[in-house]
C-alpha positions in Angstrom: 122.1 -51.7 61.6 125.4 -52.0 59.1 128.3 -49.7 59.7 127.7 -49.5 55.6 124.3 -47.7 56.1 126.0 -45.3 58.9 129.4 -44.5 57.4 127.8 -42.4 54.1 125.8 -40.5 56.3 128.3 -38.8 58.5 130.8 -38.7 55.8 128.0 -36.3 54.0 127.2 -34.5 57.2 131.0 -34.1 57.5 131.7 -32.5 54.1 128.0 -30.9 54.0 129.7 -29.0 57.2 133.5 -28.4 56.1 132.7 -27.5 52.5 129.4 -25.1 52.6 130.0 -24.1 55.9 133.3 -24.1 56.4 133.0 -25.5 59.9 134.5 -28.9 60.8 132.8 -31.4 62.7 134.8 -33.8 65.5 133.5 -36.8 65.4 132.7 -38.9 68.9 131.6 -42.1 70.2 128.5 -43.5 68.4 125.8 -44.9 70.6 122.0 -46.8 70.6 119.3 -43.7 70.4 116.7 -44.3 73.9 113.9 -42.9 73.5 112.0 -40.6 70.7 113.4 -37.3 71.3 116.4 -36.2 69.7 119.9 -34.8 71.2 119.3 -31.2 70.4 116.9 -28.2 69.7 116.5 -28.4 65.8 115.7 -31.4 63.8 115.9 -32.0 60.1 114.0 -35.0 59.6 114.0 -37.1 56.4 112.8 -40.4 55.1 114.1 -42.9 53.1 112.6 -46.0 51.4 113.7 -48.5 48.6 115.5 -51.7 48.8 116.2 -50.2 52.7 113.8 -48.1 54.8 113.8 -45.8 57.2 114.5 -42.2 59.1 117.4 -40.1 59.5 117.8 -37.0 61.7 120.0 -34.2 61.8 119.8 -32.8 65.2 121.3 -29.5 65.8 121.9 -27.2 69.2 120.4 -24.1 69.4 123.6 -22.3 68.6 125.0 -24.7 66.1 121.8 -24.2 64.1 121.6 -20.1 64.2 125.8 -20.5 62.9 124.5 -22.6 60.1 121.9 -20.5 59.2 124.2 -17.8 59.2 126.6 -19.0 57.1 124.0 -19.9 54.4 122.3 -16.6 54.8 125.2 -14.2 55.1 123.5 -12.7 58.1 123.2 -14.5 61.5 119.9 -14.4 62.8 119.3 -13.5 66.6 117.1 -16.4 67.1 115.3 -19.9 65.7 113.1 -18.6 63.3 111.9 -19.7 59.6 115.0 -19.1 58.0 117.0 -21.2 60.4 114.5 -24.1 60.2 114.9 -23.6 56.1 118.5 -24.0 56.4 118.6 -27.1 58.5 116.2 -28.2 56.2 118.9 -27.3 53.2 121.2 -29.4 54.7 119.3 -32.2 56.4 118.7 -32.5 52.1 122.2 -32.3 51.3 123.3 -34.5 53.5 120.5 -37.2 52.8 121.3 -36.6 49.0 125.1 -37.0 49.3 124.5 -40.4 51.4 122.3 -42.3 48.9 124.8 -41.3 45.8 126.9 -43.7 48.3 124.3 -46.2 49.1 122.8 -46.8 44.9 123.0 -50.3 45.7 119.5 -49.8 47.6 118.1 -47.4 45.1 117.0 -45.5 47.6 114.4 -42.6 47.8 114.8 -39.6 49.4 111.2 -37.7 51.0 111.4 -33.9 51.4 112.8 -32.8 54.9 111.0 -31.6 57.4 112.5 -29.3 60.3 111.0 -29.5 63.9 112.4 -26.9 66.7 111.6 -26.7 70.6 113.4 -28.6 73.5 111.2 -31.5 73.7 109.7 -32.5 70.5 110.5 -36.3 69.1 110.8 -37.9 66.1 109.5 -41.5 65.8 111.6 -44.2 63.5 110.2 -47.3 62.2 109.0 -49.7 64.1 111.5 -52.6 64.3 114.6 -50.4 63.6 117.2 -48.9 66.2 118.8 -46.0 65.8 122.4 -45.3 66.2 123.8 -41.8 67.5 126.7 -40.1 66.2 127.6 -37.4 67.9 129.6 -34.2 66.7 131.8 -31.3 68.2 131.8 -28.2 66.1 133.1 -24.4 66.8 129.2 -23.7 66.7 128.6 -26.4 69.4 126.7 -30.0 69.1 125.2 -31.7 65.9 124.1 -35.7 66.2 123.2 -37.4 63.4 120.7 -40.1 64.0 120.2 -43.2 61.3 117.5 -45.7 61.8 117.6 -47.9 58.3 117.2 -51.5 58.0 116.6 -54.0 54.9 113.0 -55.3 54.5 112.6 -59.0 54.6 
């Protein structure tokens, strides 16, 4: 997968984070995703198709995603409810939406997020495409954003 398809994600994640939320993100090593089931405890999931297809996840620990939530909400809930999921939803959209203002060159579309929560549920890419990793340190503990997009043809 390009480094161009990558590079707008995180920067959106990045300033999604720092600019709404007011928490920065530390960026570490990227790496190939194993497997279906994502880094952390809540997933945004959203999907993208157009001149480049595919799946990108914003995969949040416990703690970072009830810090999120509270920041959007004004009030911190106590546990992963509905109003967390809605939030990571928020900004699984955000994010995705700040990315393909960067990528217009594949006139992408953007689906409506979905949110999944629990320890061990998965999220399946496109067949044909591997994902890459990047991992994040924040205050509020660890985010991953995971892109699986690749050109048709």
């Amino acid at each position: 997968m390009k480094a161009e398809y990558i590079n707008p994600f995180l920067a959106s994640a990045m300033a999604a984070f720092e600019t709404m939320l007011g928490c920065t993100l530390t960026r570490g090593t990227p790496y190939v995703k194993n497997g279906a089931q994502p880094e952390h405890e809540v997933s945004g999931v959203i999907g993208l198709s157009g001149k480049a297809q595919g799946t990108v996840v914003l995969s949040l620990s416990r703690d970072a995603a009830i810090n999120a939530a509270g920041e959007l909400l004004g009030e911190r809930p106590s546990e992963v409810n509905g109003e967390v999921t809605d939030a990571v939803g928020e900004l699984t959209n955000i994010i995705a939406g700040g990315a393909k203002a960067k990528l217009e060159h594949l006139d992408l579309s953007v689906s409506l997020p979905t949110v999944i929560a629990g320890k061990h549920h998965s999220v399946e890419f496109p067949r044909k495409v591997t994902p890459i990793c990047i991992p994040f340190e924040s205050q509020w503990g660890l985010i991953t954003v995971e892109v699986g997009l690749s050109e048709p043809g």
